[in-house]
SEDREN-147669 format. One record per residue (C-alpha): x, y negated, z negated; residue in one letter. Coordinates in steps of 0.001 Angstrom, whole numbers, padded with zeros to 6 digits, always signed. Layout:
// SEDREN-147669
XYZA...
***
This chain:
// SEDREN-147669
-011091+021199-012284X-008645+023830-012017X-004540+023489-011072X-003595+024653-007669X-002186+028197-008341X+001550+028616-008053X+003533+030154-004836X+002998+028779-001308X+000171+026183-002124X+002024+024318-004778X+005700+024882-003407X+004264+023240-000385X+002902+020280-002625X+006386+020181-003852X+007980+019591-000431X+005305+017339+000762X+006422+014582-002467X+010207+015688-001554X+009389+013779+001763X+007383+010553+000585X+008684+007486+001862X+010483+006022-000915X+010316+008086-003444X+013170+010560-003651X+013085+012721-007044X+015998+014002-008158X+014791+015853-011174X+012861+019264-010801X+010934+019137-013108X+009338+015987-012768X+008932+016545-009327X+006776+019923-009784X+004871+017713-012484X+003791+015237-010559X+003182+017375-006869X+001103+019826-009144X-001395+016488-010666X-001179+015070-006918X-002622+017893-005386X-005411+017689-008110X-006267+014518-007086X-006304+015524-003558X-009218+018158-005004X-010825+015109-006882X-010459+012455-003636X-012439+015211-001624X-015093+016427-004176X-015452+012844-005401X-016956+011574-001610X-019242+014336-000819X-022665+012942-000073X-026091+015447+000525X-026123+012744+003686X-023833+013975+006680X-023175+011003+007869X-021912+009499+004799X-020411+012675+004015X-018622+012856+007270X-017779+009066+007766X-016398+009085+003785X-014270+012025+004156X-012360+010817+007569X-009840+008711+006592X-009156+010962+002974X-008327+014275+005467X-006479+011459+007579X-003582+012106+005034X-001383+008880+004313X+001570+008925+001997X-000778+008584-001539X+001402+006457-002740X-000701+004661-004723X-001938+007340-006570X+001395+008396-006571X+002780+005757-008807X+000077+006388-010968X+001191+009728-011989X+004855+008660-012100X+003833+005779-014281X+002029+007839-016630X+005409+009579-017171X+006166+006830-019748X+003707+007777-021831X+002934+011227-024368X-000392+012337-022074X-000399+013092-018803X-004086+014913-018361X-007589+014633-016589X-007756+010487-017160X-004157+009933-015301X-005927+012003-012475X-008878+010407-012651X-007461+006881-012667X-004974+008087-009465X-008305+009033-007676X-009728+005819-008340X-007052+003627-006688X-006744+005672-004001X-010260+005478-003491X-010035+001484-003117X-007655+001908-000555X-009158+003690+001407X-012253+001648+001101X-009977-001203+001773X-008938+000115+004888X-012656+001249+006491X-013149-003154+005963X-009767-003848+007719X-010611-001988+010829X-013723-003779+010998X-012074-006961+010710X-009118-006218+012840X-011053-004478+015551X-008735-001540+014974X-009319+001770+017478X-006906+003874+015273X-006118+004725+011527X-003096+006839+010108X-003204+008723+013955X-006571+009502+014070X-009445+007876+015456X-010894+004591+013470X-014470+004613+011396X-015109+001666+013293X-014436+003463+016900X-015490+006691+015743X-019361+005669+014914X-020005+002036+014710X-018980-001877+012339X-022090-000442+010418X-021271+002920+009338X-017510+001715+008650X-018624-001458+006630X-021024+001149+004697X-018384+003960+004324X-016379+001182+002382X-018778+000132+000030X-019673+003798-000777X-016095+004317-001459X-015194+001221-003849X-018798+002433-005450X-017371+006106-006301X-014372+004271-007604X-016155+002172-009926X-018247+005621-011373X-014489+006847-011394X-013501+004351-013676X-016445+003683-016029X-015587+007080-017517X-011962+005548-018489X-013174+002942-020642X-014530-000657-020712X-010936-002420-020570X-010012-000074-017038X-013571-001030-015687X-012971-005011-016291X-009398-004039-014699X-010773-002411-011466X-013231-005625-010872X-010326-008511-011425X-008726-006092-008647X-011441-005872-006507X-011503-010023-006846X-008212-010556-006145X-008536-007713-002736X-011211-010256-002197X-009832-013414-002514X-006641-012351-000643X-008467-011480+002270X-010691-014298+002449X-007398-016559+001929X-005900-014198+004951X-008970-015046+006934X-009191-018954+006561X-005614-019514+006639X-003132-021839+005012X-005131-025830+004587X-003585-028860+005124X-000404-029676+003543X+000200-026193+002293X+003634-024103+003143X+002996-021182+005244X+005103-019119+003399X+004124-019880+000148X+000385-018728+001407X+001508-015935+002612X+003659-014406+000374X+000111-015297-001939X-001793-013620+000579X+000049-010020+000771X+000455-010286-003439X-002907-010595-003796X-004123-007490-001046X-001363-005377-001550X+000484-005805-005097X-002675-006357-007066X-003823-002641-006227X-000398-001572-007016X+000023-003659-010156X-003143-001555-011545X-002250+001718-010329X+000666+000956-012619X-000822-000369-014874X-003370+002406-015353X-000893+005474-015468X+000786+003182-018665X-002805+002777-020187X-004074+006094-019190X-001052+008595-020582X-000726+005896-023826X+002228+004146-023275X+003482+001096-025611X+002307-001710-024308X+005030-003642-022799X+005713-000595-020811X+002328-000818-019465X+002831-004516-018791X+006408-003562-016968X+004938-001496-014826X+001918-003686-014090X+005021-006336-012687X+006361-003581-011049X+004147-002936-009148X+002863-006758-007991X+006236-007283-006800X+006869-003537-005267X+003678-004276-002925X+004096-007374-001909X+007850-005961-001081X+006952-003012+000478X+004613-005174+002878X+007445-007548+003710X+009707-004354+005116X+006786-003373+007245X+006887-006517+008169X+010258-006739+009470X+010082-002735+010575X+007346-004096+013160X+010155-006194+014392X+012928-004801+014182X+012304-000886+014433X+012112+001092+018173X+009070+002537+018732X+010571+006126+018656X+011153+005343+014650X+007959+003786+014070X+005834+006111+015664X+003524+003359+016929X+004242+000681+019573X+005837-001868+018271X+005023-005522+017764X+001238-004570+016486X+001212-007712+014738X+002333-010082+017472X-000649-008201+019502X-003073-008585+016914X-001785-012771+016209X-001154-011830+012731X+001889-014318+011889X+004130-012012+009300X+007029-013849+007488X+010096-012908+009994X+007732-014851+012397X+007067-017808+009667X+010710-018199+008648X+011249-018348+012568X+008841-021322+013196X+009948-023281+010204X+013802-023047+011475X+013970-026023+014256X+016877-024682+015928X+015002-021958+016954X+013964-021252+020461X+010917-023402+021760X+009780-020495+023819X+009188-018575+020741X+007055-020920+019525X+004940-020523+022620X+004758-016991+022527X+003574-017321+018967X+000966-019560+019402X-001712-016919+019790X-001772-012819+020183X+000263-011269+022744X-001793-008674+024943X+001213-007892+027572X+003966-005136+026910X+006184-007279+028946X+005941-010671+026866X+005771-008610+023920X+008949-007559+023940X+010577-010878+025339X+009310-012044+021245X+010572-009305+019540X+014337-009955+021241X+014193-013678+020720X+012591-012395+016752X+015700-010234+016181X+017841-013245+017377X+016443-015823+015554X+017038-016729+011635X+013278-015428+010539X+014263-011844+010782X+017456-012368+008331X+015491-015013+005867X+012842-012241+005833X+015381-009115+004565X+016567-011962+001972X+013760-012533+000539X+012870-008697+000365X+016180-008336-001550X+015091-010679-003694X+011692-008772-004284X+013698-005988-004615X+016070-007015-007249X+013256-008745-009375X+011379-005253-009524X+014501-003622-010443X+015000-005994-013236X+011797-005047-014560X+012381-001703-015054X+014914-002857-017688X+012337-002590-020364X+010854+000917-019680X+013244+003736-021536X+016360+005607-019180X+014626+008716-017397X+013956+010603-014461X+010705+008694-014215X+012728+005138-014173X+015957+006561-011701X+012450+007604-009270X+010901+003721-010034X+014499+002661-008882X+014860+004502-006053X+011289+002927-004410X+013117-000139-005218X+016177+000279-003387X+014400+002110-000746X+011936-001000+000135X+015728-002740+001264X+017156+000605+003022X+014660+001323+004834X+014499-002091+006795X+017761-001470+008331X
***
């Protein structure tokens, strides 16, 4: 596969990482480094899901021409940084993750009844349950051939991931049992369908450039606790962000039922306000009595537990870095840290 040429192409790859959320790179360098392998894996993402099959062809490429902000691939290549290669296997791993996203995602819309996906039109909506459910397995199935070329121990990695994607869903789906702490489960929950995929793509850009390996394991932490974080913020962004900011109405989860942890913390406090309680009973379908439980959300206690705990996230994946060597790659790993907090406010 060949490098995008320099000039407009790859100065424009250059901006478009300048602007990902959380990840401000101060060193030039790096930066061109890592936007030049991104927009190779943007090449791989789109050759990898071509089918002879239009319909697979054009179901499997909707949501990668969708966009997103890549970050999982992303932290891939930055995590590869740490170590002395950074060629075709980093790439290939990057692909790979982002690949199980995405596949990810084609399942949650089917679940979640969803209509739209990164502002354009859901699988689901678009064609049918079917051809979404489908589009999903073909995806995590061109991840797998992804990853069989990198080795036996990334191919065991990928399926523990896909388990625990599994397992975290199917604990999101049948809810917390009897005698166990709402929080607790979902805090589990979100670690186990956001940070696991996050943990590997760590992981991988450690094992993939050949990195020492308690670097590799530093990152792997890293990563767990970075995506569970960085689902906690959009957790309290749903709250406590206008919709001008979010670019999306807000309270989607209070429509959809989905109790986040500002929401939790809220119905665990018992000074808080009964009719909250009522309004969080089931999903919310009115605009008017939506926003009656986002103002008594940003008054109650959940909201401020919630940015504690995400400072706590926060500050434990900071203190992980501390094993990975001082460098441009580590100040960028700090700044998603410290972003995950800012961004909330």
């Amino acid at each position: 596969m060949s490098s995008p040429p320099p000039g407009p192409a790859r100065d424009g790859a250059v901006e478009d990482l300048r602007a990902t959320v959380g990840l401000p790179i101060e060193d030039e360098q790096l930066l061109r480094s890592i936007a030049g392998d991104l927009a190779e894996v943007e090449v791989l993402l789109r050759d990898v899901v071509k089918s002879d099959v239009p319909a697979v062809h054009d179901a499997a490429l909707h949501l990668v021409e969708a966009g997103g902000k890549r970050f999982r691939p992303l932290f891939t290549l930055l995590s590869a940084q740490f170590g002395p290669k950074q060629g075709e296997q980093v790439r290939i791993a990057a692909a790979a993750v982002e690949l199980v996203h995405l596949a990810t995602l084609y399942h949650d819309d089917v679940m979640d009844e969803a209509t739209m996906r990164r502002g354009a039109e859901s699988v689901n909506a678009r064609w049918d349950n079917t051809v979404a459910i489908l589009t999903g397995d073909f995806l995590f199935a061109h991840a797998s051939r992804l990853v069989a070329d990198l080795g036996t121990d990334a191919a065991r990695i990928i399926a523990e991931t896909f388990g625990e994607l599994v397992t975290g869903q199917m604990r999101e789906t049948v809810g917390p049992g009897a005698g166990d702490d709402p929080v607790e489960h979902y805090l589990t929950v979100i670690g186990q369908k956001t940070g696991s995929l996050i943990a590997t793509a760590g992981r991988f850009g450690g094992m993939m450039s050949g990195a020492d390996e308690e670097h590799v394991q530093a990152l792997r932490r890293f990563g767990d606790i970075v995506g569970t974080a960085f689902q906690i913020s959009d957790d309290i962004i749903d709250i406590a962000s206008p919709s001008v900011e979010l670019g999306k109405a807000q309270g989607t989860d209070l429509r959809e039922g989905v109790r986040t942890l500002p929401m939790l913390y809220a119905l665990a406090d018992p000074g808080t306000d009964p009719r909250l309680s009522d309004l969080l009973s089931g999903p919310i379908t009115e605009d008017a009595l939506v926003e009656e439980a986002l103002g008594l959300l940003r008054r109650s206690s959940g909201l401020e537990r919630a940015r504690v705990t995400l400072s706590d996230y926060a500050s434990r994946a900071r203190g992980e870095l501390a094993a990975l060597p001082a460098s441009p790659a580590r100040d960028a790993c700090e700044s998603v840290a410290d972003y995950m907090v800012a961004r909330t406010f």
